[in-house]
C-alpha positions in Angstrom: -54.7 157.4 103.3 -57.0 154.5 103.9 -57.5 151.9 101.5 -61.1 149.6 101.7 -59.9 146.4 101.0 -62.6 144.0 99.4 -63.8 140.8 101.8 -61.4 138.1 101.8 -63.0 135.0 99.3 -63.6 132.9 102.7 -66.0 135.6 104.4 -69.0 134.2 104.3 -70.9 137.1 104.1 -69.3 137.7 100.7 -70.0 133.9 100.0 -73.2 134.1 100.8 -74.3 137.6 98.6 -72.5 135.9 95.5 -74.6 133.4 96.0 -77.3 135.0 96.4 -76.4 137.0 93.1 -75.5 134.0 90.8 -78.6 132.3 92.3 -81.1 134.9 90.9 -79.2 135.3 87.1 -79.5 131.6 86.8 -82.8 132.0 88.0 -82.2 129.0 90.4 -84.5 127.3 92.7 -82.1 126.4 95.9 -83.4 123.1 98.0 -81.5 122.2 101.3 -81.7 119.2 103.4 -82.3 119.9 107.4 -79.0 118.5 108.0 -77.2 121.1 105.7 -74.5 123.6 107.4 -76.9 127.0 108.6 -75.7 129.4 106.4 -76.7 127.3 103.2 -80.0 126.6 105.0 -80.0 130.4 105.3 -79.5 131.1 101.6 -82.0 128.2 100.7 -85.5 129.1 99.0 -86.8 125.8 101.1 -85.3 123.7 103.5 -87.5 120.6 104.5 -86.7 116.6 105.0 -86.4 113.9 102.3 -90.4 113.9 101.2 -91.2 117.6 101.5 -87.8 118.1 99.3 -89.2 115.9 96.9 -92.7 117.6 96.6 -90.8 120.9 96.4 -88.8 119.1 93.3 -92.0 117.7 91.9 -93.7 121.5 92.0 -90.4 122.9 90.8 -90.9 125.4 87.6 -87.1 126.4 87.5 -84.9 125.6 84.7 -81.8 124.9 86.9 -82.4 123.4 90.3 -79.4 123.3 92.9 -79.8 120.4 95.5 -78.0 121.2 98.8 -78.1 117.8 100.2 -76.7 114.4 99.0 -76.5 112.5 95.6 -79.7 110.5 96.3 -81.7 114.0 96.7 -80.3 115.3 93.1 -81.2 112.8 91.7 -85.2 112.6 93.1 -84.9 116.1 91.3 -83.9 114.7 88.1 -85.9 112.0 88.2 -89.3 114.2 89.0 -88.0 117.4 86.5 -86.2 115.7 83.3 -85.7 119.2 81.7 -84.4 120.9 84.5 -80.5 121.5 85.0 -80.1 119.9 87.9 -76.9 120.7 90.0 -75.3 119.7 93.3 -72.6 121.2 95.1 -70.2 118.0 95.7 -71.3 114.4 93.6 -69.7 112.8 96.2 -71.8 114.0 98.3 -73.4 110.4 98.9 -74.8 107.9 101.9 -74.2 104.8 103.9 -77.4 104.0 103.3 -77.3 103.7 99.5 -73.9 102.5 99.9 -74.9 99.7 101.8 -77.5 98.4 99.3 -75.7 98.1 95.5 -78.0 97.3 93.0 -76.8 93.7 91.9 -77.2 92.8 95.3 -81.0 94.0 95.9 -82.0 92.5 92.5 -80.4 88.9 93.2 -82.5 89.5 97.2 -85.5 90.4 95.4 -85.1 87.2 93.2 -84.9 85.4 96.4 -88.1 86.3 97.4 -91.1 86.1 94.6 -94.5 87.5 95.5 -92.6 90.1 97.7 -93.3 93.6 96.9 -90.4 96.0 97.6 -90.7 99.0 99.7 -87.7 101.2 99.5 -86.2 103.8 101.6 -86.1 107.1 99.3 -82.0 106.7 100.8 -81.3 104.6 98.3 -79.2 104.9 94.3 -81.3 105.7 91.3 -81.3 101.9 90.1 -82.1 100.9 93.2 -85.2 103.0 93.1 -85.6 101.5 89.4 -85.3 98.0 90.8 -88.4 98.8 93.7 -92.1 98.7 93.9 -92.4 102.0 96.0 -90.4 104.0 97.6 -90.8 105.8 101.2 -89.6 108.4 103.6 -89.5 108.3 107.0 -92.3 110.5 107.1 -94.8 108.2 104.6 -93.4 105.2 105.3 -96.1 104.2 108.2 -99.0 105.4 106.0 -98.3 103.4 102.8 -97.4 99.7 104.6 -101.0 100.5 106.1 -102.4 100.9 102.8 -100.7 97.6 101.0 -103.3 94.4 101.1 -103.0 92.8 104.5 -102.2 89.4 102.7 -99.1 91.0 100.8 -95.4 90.1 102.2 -92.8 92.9 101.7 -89.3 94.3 101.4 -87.9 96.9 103.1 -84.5 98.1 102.5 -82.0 99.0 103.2 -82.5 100.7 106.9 -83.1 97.8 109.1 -83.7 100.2 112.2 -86.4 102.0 110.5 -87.9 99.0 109.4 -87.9 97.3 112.4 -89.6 100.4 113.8 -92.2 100.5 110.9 -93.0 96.8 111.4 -93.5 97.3 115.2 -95.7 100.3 114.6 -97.7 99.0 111.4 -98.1 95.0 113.0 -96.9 93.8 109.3 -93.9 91.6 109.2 -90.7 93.1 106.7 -88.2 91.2 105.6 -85.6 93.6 106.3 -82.1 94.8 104.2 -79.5 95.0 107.0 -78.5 98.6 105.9 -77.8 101.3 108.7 -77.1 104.9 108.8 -73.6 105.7 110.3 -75.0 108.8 111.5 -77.9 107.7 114.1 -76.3 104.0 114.3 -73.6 105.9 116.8 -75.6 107.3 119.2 -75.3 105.9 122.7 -78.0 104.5 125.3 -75.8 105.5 127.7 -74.9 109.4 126.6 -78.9 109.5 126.8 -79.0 108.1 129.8 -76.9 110.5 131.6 -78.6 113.7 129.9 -81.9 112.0 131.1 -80.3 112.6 134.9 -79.0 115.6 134.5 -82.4 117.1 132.5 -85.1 115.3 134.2 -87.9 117.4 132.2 -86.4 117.0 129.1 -87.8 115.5 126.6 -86.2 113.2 123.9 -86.7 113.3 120.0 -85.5 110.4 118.0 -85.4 109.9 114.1 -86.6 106.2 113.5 -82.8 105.4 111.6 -81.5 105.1 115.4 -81.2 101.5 116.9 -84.0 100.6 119.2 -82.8 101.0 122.6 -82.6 104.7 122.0 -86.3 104.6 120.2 -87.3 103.0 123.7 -86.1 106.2 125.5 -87.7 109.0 123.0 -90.7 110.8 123.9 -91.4 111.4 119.8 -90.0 109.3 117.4 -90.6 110.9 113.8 -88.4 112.1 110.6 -86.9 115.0 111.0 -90.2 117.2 109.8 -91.8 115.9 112.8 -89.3 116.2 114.9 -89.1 120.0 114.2 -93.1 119.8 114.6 -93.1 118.6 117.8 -90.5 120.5 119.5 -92.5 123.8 117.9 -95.8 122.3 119.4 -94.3 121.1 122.8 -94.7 123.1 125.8 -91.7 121.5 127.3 -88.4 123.6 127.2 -86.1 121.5 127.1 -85.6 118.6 124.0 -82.5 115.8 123.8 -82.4 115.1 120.3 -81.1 112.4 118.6 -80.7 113.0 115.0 -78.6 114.6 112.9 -77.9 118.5 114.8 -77.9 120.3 111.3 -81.9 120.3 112.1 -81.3 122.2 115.7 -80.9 125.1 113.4 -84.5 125.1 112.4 -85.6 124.4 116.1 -84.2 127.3 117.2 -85.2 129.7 114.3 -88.7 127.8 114.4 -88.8 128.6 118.5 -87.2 132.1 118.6 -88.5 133.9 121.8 -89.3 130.5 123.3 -86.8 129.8 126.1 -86.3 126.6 124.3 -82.8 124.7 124.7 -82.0 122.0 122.3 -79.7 119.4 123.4 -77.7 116.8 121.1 -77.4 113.9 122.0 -73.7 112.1 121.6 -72.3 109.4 120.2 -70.6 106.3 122.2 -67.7 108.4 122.0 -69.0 111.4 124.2 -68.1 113.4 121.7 -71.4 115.2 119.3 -69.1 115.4 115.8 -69.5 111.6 114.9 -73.0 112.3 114.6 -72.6 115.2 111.6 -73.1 113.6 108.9 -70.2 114.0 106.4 -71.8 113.6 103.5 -73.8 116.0 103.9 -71.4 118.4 105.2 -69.5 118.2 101.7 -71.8 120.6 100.5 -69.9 124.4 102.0 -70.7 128.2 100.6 -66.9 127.8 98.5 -68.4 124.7 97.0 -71.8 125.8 96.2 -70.5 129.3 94.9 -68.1 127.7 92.1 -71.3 125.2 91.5 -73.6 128.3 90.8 -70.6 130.2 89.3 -69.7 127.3 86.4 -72.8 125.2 86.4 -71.5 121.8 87.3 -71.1 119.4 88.8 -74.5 118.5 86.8 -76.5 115.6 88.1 -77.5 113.3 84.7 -79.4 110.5 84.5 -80.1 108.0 81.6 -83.5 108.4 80.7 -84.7 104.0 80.3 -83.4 104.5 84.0 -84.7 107.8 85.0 -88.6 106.3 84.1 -87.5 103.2 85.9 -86.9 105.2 89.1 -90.2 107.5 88.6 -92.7 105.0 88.7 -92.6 103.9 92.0 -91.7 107.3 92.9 -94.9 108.9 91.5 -96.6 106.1 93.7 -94.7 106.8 96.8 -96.2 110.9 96.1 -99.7 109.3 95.6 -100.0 106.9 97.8 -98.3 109.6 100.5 -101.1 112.2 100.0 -104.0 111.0 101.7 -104.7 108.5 105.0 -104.7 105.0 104.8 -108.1 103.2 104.9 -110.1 103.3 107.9 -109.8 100.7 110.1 -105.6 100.8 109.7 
């Protein structure tokens, strides 16, 4: 006589329905970064990149909001929905970035330079955010320098390869945090190099974290929502792409049908794994099934220092929503 056994608890088909289920009795909104594993991209009611997450959080009607992503992204959520339950998969789930730039530290650099205004990298700690003037992503970061007075010095922390990139594009000298990501600050001129060789009609895609020699080499450099745009639009076939691979994913879902091949691009090791992130791979379908299943871990925030953080969050949204003055 046969017996049906039920799906071990590791298949992630079985993962992925229980989520599914527990997602729709908590009546759950699920938000996942680009650089999340596929299948939680895949179970996600919208992927996108650090600002389109946070406009998704700000439009966010849901009374519990799971953030598939990293600390710093839970807590936008917070921030932007104080009544919401707001949960993430692993709280230590976190970033070099924000680890690079402690609060203590950015308030006694502020000090050190009155009549600076600060513009901060969304990639940053709650009191960081609290401690800034405006905060930025990758994808409004251009827009907003253009649309500070001329006359005005500024901040930027705490990427220093972005901001070297923003200061080259935008013309406005930054006085700059020296914060990198671990994740793009590993990939190699040389690994590009070589694929250039051996794909001479490729062209290369580079998030604006990376150091400058490999921004010199890319045909696009954008965050990753432009990335994905510009492979979509391109009528190349071939892309080297030198961010984070989670958002490959998305290229090739985006491109089905296309002929399209999407090449990482390695790390000075040779070897593609240093450049997963690994705080963002915390986040797995066990974790983010018990997270659904109990309700915690549950992302809190003190409220003197959650409406610290919003204001120059509500201007990053504002000031991000329309072009900058003509002329810029």
């Amino acid at each position: 006589m046969r017996i049906d056994l039920p799906p071990p608890p590791s298949d992630p088909e079985f993962l992925g329905a229980e989520i599914l289920r527990l997602k729709r009795e908590r009546g759950a909104l699920l938000l996942a970064h680009y650089y999340q594993e596929p299948e939680i991209q895949d179970l996600a009611d919208f992927v996108g990149d650090s600002l389109e997450l946070a406009r998704a959080a700000q439009r966010a009607h849901a009374t519990t909001i799971v953030f598939c992503g990293v600390r710093f992204m839970a807590e936008v959520a917070k921030i932007l929905n104080p009544e919401a339950e707001v949960l993430i998969p692993d709280l230590e789930a976190g970033c070099s970035l924000e680890e690079s730039c402690q609060p203590e530290e950015f308030a006694r650099w502020r000090q050190a330079h009155p009549g600076h205004v600060a513009v901060t990298y969304i990639n940053c700690s709650a009191a960081v955010k609290a401690l800034s003037d405006v905060i930025v992503t990758s994808s409004s970061a251009e827009t907003i320098i253009r649309k500070l007075p001329p006359d005005q010095p500024i901040l930027f922390a705490p990427d220093r390869h972005l901001g070297a990139y923003l200061a080259k594009k935008t013309g406005r000298p930054l006085v700059l945090w020296p914060g990198t990501c671990i994740v793009h600050e590993q990939f190699s001129q040389e690994a590009l190099v070589g694929l250039k060789a051996l794909h001479p009609d490729a062209l290369v895609a580079a998030h604006p974290e990376c150091p400058e020699a490999i921004l010199a080499l890319a045909d696009h450099v954008g965050s990753t929502s432009s990335i994905l745009r510009f492979v979509r639009e391109s009528e190349a076939t071939t892309f080297l792409v030198a961010t984070e691979p989670g958002i490959i994913h998305q290229m090739e879902k985006q491109t089905a049908g296309s002929g399209k091949r999407f090449i990482p691009v390695p790390g000075a090791s040779g070897e593609c794994s240093c450049n997963n992130c690994p705080y963002m791979k915390r986040n797995t379908l066990a974790n983010l099934l018990t997270c659904l299943r109990e309700g915690r871990p549950r992302l809190e925030l003190p409220e003197a220092l959650r409406l610290a953080a919003l204001r120059p969050l509500q201007r990053m949204l504002e000031l991000s929503q329309s072009p900058p003055p003509s002329g810029d």
